[in-house]
MDTraj code that builds the backbone (N, CA, C; nanometers):
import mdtraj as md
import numpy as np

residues = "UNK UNK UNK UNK UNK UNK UNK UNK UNK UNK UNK UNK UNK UNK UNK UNK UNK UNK UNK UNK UNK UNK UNK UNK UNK UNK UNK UNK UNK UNK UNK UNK UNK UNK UNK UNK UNK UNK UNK UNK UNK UNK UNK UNK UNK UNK UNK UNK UNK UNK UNK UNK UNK UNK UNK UNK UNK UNK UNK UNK UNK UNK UNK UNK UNK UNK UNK UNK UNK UNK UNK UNK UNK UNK UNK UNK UNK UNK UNK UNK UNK UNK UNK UNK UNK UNK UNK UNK UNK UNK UNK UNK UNK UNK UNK UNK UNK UNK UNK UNK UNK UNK UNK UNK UNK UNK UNK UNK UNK UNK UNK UNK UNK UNK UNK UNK UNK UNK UNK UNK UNK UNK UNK UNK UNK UNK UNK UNK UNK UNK UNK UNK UNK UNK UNK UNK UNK UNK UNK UNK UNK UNK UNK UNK UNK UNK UNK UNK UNK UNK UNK UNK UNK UNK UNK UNK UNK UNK UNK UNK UNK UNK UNK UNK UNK UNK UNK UNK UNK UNK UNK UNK UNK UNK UNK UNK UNK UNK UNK UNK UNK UNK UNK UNK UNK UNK UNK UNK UNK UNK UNK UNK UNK UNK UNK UNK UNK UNK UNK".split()
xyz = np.array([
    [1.2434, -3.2765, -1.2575],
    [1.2406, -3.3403, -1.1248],
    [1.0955, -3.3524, -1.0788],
    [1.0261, -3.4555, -1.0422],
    [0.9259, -3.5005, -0.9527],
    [0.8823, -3.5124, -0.8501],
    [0.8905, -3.3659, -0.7827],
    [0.9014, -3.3932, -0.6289],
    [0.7841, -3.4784, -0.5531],
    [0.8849, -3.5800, -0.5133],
    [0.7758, -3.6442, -0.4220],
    [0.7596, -3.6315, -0.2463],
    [0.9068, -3.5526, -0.2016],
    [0.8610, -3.4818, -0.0803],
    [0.9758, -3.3920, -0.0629],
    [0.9498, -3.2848, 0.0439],
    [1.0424, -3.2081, 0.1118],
    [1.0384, -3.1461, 0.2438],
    [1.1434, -3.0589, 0.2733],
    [1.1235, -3.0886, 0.3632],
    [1.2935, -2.9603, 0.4293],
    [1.2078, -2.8900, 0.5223],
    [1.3224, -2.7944, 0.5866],
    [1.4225, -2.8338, 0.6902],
    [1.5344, -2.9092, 0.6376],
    [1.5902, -3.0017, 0.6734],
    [1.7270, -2.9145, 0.7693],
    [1.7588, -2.8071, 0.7295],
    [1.8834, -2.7407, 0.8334],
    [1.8251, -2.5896, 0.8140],
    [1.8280, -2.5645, 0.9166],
    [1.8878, -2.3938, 0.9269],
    [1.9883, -2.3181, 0.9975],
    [2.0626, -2.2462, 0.8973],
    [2.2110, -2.2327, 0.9863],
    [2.2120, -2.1006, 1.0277],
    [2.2671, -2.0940, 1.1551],
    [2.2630, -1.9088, 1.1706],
    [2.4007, -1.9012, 1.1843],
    [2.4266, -1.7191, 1.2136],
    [2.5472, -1.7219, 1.2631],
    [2.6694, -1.7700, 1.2779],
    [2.6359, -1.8311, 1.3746],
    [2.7567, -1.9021, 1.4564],
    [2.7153, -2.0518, 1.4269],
    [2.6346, -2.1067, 1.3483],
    [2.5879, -2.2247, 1.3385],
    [2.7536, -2.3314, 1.2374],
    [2.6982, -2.4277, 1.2374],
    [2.8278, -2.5359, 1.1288],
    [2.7654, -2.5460, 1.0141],
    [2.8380, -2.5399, 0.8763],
    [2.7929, -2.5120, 0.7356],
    [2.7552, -2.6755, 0.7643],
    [2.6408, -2.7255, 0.7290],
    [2.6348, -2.8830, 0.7065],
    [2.7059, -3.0017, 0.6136],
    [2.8045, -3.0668, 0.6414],
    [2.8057, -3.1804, 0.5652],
    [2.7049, -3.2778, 0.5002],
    [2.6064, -3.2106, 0.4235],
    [2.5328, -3.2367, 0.3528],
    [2.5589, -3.3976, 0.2237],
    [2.4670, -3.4966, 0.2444],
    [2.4869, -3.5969, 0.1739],
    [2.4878, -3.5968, 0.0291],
    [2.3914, -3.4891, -0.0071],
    [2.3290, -3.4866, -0.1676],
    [2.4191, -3.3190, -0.2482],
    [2.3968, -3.2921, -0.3318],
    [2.4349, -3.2235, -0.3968],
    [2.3358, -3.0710, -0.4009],
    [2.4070, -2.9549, -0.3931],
    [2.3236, -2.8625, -0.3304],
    [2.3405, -2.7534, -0.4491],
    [2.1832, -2.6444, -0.4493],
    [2.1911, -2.5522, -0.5610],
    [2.1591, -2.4315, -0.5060],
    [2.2294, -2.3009, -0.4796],
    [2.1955, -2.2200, -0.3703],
    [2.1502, -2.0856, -0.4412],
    [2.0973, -2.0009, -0.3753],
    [1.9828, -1.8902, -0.4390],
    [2.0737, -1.7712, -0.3801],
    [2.0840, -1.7081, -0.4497],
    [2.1438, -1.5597, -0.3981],
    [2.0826, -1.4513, -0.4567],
    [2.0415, -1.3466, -0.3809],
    [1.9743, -1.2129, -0.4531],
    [1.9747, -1.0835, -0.3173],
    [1.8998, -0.9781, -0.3346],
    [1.8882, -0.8639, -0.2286],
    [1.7468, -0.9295, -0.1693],
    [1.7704, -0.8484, -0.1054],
    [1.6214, -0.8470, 0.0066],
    [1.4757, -0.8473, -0.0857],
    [1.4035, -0.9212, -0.0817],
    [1.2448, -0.8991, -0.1199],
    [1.2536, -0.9167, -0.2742],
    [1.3815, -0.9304, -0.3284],
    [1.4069, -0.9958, -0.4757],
    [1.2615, -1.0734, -0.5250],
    [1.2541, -1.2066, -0.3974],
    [1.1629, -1.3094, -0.4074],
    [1.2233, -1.4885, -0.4421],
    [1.3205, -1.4701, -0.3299],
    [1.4027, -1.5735, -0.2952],
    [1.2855, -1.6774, -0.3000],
    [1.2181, -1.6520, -0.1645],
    [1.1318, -1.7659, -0.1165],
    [1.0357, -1.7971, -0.1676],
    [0.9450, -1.7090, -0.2382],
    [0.9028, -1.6825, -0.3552],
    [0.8997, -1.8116, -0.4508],
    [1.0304, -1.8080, -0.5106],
    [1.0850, -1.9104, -0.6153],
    [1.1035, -2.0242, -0.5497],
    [1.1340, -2.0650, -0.4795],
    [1.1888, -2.1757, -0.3934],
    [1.0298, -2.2193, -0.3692],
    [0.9548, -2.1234, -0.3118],
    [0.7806, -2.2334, -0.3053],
    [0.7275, -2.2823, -0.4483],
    [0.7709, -2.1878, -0.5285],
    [0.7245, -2.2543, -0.6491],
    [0.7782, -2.3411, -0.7584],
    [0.9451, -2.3643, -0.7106],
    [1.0295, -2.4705, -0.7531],
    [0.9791, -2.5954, -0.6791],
    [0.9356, -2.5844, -0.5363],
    [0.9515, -2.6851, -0.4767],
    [0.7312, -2.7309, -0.4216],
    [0.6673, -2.6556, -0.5177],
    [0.5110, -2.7162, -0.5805],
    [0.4777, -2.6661, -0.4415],
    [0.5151, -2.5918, -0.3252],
    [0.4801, -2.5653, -0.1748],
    [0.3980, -2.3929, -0.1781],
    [0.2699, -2.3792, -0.1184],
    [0.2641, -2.2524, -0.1030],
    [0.3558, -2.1663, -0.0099],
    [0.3972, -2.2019, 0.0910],
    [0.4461, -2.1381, 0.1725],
    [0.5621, -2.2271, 0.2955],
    [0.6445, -2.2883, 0.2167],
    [0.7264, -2.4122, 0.2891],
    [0.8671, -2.2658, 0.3455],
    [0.8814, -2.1766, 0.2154],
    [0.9622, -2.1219, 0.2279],
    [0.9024, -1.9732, 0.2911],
    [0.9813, -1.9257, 0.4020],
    [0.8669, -1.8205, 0.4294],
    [0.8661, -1.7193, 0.3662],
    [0.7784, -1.6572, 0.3191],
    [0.7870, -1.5422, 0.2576],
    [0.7369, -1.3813, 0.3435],
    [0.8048, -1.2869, 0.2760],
    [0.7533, -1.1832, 0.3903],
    [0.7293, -1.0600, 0.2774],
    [0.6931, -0.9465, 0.3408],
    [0.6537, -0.8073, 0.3010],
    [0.7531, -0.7408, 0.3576],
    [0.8246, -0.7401, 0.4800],
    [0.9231, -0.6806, 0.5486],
    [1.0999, -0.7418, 0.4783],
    [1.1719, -0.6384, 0.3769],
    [1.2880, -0.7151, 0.3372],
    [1.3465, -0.7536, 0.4556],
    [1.4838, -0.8310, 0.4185],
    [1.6008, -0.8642, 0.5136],
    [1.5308, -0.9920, 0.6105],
    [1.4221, -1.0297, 0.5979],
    [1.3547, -1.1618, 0.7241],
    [1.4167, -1.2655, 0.6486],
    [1.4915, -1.3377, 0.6284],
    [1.5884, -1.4608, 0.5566],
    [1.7128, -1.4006, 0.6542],
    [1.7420, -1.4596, 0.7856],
    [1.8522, -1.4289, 0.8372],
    [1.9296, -1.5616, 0.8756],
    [1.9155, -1.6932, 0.8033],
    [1.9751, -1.7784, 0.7880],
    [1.9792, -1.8453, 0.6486],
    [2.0763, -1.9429, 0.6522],
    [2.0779, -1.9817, 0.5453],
    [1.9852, -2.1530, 0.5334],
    [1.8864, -2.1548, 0.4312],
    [1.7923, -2.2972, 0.4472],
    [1.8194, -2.3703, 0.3861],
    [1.8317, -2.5059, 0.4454],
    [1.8279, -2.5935, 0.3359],
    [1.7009, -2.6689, 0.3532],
    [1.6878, -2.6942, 0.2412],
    [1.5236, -2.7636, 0.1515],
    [1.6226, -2.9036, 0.1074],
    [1.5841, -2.9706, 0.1614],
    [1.5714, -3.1221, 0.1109],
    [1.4662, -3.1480, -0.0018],
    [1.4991, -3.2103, -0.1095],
    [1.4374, -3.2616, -0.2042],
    [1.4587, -3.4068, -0.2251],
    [1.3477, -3.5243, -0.2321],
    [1.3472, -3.6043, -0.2225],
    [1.4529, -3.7333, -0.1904],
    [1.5333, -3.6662, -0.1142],
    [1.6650, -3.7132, -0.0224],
    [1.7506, -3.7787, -0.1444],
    [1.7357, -3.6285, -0.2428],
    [1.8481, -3.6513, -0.3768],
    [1.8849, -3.5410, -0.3872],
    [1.8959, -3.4104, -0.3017],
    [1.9246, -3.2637, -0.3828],
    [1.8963, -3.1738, -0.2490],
    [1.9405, -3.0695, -0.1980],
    [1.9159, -2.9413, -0.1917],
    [1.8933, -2.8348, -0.2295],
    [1.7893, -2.7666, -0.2342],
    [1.7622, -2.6311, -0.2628],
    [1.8236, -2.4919, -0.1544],
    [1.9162, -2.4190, -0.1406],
    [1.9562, -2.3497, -0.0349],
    [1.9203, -2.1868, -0.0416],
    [1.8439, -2.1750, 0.0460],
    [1.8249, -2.0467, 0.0259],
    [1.9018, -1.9509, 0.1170],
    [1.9713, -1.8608, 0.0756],
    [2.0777, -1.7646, 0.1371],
    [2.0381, -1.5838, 0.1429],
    [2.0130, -1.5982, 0.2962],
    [2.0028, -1.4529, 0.3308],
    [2.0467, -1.3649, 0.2235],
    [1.9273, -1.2725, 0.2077],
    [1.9172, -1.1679, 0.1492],
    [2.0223, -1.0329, 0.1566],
    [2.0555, -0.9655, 0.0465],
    [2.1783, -0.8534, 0.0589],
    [2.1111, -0.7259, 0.0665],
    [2.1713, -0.5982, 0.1072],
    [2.1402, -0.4983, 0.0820],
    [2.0506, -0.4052, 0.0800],
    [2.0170, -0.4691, 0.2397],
    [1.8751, -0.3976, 0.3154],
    [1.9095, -0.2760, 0.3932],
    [1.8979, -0.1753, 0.3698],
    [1.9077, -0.0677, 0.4493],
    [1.8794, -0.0601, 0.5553],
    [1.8100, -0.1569, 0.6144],
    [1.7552, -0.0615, 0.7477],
    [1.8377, -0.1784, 0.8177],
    [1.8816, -0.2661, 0.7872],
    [1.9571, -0.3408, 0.9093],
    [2.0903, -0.3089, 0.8955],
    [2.1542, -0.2878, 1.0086],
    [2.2745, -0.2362, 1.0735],
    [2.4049, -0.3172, 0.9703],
    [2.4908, -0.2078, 0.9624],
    [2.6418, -0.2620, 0.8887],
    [2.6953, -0.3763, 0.9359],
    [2.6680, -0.3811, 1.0480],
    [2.7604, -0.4824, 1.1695],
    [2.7214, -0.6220, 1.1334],
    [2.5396, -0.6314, 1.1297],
    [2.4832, -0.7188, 1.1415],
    [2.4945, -0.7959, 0.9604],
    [2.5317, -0.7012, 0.8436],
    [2.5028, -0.7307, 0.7020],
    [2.6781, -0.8175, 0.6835],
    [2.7379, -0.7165, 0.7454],
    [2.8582, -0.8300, 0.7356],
    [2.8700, -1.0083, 0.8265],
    [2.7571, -0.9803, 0.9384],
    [2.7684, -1.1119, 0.9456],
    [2.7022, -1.1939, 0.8594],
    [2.5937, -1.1378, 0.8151],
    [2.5458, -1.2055, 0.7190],
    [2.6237, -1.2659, 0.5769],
    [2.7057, -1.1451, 0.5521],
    [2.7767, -1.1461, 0.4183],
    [2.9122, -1.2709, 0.4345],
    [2.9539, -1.2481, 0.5638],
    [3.0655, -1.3613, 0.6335],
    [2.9825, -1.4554, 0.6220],
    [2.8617, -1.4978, 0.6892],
    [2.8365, -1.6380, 0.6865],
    [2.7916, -1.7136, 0.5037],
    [2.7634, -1.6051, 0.4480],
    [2.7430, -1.6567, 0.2907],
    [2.8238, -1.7204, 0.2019],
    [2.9679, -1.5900, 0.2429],
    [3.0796, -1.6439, 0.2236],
    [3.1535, -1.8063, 0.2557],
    [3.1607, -1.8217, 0.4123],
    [3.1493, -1.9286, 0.4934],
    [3.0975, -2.0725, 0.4172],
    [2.9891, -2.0209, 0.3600],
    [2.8956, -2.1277, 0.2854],
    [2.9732, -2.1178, 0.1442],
    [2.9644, -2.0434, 0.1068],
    [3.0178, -2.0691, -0.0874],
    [3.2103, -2.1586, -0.0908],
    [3.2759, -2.0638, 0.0215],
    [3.3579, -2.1135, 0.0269],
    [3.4144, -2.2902, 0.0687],
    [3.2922, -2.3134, 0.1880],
    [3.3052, -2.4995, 0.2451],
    [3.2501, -2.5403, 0.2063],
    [3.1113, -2.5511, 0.1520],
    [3.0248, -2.6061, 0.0826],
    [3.1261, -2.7590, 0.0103],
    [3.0669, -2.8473, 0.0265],
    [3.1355, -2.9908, -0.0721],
    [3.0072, -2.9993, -0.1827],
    [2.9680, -2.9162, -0.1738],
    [2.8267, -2.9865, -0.2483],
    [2.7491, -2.9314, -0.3406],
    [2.8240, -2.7822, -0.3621],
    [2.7921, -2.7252, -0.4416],
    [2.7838, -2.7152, -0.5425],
    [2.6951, -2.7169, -0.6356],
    [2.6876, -2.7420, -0.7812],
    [2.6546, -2.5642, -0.8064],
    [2.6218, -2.5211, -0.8216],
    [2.6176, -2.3855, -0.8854],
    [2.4966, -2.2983, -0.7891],
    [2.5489, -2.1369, -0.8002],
    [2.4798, -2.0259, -0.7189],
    [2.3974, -1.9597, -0.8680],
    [2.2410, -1.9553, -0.8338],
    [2.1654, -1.8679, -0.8739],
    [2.1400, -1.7670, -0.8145],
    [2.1860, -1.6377, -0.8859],
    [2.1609, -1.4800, -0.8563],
    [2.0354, -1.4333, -0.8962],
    [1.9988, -1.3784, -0.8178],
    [1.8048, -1.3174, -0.8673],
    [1.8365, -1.2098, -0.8638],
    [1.7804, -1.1351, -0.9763],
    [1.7435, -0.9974, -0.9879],
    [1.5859, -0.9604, -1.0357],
    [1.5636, -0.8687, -0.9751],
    [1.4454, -0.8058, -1.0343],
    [1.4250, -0.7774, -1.1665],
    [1.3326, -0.8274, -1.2249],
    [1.3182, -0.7973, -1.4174],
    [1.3017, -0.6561, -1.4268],
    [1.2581, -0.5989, -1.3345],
    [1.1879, -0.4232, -1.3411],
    [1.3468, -0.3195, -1.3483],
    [1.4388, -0.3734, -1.2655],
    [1.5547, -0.2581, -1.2431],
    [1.6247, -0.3358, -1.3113],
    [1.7320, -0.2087, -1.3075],
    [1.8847, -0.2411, -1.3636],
    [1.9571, -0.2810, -1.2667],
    [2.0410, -0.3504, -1.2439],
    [2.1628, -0.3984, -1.1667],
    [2.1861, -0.3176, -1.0409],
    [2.1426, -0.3210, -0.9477],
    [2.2019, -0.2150, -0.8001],
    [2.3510, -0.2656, -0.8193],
    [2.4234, -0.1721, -0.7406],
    [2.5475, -0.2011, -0.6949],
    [2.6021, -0.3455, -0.6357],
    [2.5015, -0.3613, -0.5175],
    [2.5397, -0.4361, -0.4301],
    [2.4573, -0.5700, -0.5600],
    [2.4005, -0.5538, -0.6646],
    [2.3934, -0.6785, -0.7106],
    [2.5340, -0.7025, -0.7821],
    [2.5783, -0.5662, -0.8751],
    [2.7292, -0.6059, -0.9172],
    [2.8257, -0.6703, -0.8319],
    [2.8192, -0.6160, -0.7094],
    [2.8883, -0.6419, -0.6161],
    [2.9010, -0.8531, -0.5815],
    [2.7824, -0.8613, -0.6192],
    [2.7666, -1.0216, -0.5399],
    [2.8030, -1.1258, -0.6760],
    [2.7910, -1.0413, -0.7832],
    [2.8033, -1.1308, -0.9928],
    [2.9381, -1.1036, -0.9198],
    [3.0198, -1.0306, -0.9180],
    [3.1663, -1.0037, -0.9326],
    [3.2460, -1.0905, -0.8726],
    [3.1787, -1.0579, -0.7151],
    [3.2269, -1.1744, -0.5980],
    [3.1923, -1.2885, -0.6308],
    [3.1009, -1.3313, -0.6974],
    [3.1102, -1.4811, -0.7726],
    [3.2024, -1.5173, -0.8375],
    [3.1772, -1.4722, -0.9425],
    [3.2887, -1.4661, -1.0532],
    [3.4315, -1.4922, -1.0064],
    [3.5194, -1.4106, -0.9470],
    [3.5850, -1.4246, -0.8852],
    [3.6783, -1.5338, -0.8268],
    [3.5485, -1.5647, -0.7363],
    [3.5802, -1.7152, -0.6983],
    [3.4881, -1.8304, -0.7740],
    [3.5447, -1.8221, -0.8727],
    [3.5311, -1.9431, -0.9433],
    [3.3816, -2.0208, -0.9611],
    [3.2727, -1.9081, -0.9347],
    [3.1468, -1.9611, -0.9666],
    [3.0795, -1.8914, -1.1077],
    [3.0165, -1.9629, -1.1648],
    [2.9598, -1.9033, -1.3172],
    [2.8099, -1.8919, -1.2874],
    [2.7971, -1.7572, -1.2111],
    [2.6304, -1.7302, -1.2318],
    [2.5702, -1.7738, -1.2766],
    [2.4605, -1.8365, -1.2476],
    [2.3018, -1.7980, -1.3199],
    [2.2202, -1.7289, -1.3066],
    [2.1506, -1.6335, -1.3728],
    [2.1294, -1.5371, -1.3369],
    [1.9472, -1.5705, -1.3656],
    [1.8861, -1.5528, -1.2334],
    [1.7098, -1.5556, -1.2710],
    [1.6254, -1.3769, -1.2588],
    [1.5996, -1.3621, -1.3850],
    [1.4821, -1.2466, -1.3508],
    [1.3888, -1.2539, -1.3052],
    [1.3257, -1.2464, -1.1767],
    [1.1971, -1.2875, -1.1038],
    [1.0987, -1.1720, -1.1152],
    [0.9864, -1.2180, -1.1492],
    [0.8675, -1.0973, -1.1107],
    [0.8262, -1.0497, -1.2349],
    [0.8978, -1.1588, -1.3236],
    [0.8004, -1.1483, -1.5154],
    [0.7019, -1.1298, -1.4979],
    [0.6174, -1.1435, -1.4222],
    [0.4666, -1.1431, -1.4114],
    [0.3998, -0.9399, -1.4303],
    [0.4938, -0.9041, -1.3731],
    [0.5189, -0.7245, -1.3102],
    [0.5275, -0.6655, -1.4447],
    [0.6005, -0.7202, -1.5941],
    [0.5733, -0.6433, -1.7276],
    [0.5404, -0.6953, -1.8018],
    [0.4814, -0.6148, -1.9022],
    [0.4223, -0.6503, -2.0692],
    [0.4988, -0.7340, -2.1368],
    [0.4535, -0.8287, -2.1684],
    [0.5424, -0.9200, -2.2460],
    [0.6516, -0.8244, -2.3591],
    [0.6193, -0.7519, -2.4430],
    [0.6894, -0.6475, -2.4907],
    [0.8125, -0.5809, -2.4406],
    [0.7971, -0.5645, -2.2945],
    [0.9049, -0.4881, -2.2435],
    [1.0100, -0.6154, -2.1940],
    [0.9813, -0.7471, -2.2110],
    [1.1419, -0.8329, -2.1346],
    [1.2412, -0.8161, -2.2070],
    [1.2387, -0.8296, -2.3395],
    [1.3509, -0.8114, -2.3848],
    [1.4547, -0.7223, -2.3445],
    [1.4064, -0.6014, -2.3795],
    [1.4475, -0.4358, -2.3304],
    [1.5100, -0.4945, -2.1807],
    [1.4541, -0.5363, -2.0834],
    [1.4913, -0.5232, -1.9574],
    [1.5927, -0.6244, -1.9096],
    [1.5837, -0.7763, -2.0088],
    [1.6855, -0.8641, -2.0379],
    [1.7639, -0.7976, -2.0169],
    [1.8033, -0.7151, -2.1259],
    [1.9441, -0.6685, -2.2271],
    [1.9963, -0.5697, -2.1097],
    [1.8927, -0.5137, -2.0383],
    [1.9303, -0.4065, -1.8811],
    [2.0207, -0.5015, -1.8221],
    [1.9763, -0.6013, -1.7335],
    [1.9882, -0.6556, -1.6792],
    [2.1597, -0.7490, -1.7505],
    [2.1961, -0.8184, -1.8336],
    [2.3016, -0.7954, -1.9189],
    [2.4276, -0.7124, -1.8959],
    [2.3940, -0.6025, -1.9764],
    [2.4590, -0.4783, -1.9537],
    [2.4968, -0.4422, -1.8198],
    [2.4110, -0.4557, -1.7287],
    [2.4398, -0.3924, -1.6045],
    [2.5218, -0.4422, -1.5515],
    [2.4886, -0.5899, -1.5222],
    [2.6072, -0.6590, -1.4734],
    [2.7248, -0.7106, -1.5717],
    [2.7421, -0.6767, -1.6816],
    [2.8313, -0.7107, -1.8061],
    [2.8858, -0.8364, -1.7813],
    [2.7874, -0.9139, -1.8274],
    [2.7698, -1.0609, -1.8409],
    [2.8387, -1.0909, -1.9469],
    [2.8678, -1.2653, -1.9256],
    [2.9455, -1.2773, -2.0954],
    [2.7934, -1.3576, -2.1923],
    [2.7762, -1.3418, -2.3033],
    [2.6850, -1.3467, -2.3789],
    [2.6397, -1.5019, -2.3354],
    [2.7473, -1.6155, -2.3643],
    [2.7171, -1.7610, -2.2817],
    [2.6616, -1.7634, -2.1190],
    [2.6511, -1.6749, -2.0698],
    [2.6182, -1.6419, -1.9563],
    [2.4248, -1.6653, -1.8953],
    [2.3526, -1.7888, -1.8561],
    [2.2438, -1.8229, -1.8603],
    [2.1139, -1.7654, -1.8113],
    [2.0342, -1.7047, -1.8352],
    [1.9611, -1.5707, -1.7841],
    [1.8077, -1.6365, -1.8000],
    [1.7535, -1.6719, -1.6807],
    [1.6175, -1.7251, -1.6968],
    [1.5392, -1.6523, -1.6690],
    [1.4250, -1.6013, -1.7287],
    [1.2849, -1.5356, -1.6745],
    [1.2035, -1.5938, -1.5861],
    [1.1464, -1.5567, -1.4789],
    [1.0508, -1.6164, -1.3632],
    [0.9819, -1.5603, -1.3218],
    [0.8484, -1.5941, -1.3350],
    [0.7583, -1.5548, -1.2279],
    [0.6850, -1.6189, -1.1240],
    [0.6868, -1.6314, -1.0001],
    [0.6060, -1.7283, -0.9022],
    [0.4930, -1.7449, -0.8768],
    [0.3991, -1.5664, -0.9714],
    [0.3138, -1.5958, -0.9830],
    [0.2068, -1.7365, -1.0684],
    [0.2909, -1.6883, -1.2213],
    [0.2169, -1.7612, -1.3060],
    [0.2998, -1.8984, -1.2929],
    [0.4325, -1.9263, -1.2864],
    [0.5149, -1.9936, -1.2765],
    [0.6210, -2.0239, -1.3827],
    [0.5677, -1.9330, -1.4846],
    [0.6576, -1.9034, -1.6035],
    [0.7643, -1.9337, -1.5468],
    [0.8557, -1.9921, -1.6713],
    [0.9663, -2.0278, -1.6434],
    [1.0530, -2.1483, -1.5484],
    [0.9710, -2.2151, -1.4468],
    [0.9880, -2.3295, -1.3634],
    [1.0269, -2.4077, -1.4152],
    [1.0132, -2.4781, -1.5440],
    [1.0288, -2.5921, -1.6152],
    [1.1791, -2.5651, -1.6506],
    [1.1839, -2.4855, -1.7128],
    [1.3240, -2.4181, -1.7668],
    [1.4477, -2.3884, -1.6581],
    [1.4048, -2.4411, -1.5664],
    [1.4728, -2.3685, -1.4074],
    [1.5184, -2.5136, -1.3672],
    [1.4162, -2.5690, -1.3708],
    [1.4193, -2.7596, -1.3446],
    [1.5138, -2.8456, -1.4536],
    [1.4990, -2.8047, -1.5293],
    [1.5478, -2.8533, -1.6299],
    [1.7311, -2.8291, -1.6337],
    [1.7584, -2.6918, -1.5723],
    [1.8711, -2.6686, -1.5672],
    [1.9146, -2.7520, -1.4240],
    [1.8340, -2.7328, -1.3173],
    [1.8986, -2.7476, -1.2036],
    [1.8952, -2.8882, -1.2173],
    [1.8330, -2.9765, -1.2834],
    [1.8651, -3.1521, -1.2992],
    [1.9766, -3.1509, -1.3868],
    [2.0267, -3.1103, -1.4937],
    [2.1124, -3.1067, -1.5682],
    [2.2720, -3.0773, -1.4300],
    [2.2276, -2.9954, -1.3514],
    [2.3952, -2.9982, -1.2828],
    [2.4094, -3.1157, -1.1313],
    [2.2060, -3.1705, -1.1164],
    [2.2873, -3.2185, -0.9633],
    [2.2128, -3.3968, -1.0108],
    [2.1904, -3.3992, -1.1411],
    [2.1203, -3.5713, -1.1250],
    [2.2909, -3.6049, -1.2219],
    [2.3432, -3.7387, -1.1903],
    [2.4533, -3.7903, -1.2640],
    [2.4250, -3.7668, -1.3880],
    [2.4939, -3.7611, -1.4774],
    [2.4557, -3.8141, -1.6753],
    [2.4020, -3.7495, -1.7070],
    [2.3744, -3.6155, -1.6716],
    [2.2771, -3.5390, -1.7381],
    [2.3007, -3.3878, -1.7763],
    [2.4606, -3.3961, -1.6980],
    [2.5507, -3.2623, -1.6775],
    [2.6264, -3.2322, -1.8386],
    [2.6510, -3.1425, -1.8245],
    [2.7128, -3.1082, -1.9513],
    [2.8694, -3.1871, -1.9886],
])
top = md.Topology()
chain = top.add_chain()
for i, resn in enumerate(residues, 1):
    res = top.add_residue(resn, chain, resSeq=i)
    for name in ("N", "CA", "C"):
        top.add_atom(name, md.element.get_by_symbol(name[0]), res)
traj = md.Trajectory(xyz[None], top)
């Protein structure tokens, strides 16, 4: 894809309406400080379109990124921040839901995990709840940049295991630093939202 512009086109809170969105949408799911926004500035060639923070849990809506008024990029509040209140994680977790469930436009949810750990709970928790309902992960390791080329494999196969993936199951490496891996990310996400190009 060639971005030739974008652009922070909805943000939904709460109590907001999931958008009837024109184009076909690809949505980001991970925990807090994963590096949602992170990926999303460097999918979308922007230093800082998507905000990024040092403080987890600041993604308390869900964004949509317009891409050249052919695609959405959606980025979806962060899971499994401790310091914000139970009350407040289930609204969050309701409105995610809200979204996966009405969505018309959904072409597929990317799950981020950290390349460094193994699977938290609450990441099993969100592969499962996919799964479930009828979505087939993709799963991105973000923050390749953080080990020795030597150690991905090893942490792949963590990452795998943890969430006991099925082997066909698509597992991309990323880093936002260097940008490793972007092409390979693009390449997939045109394959599910440009016509003729889908599997």
């Amino acid at each position: 894809m060639v971005i030739k512009n974008v652009s922070l086109e909805t943000v939904c809170g709460i109590t907001s309406r999931i958008p009837d969105n024109p184009y076909p949408e690809v949505a980001f799911a991970g925990k807090s400080n994963v590096g949602k926004s992170s990926l999303i500035n460097a999918l979308m060639n922007r230093k800082s379109l998507a905000r990024t923070s040092a403080q987890p849990g600041k993604t308390q809506t869900i964004n949509f990124y317009n891409i050249n008024d052919a695609m959405y990029l959606v980025d979806l509040p962060g899971y499994g921040y401790a310091k914000t209140s139970r009350s407040e994680q289930e609204k969050w977790g309701g409105m995610v839901e809200r979204y996966l469930h009405t969505s018309g436009q959904l072409r597929a949810v990317f799950l981020l995990l950290d390349i460094r750990h193994a699977p938290s709970d609450n990441d099993r928790m969100m592969y499962e709840w996919m799964t479930y309902h009828g979505y087939a992960p993709l799963i991105i390791a973000t923050k390749l940049d953080k080990l020795k080329r030597s150690q991905v494999p090893k942490q792949l196969k963590t990452i795998r295991e943890g969430l006991g993936i099925s082997t066909g199951t698509k597992l991309f490496p990323f880093s936002a630093e260097t940008k490793q891996g972007r092409e390979e990310l693009w390449e997939q996400i045109d394959a599910l939202v440009l016509p003729g190009t889908g599997e």
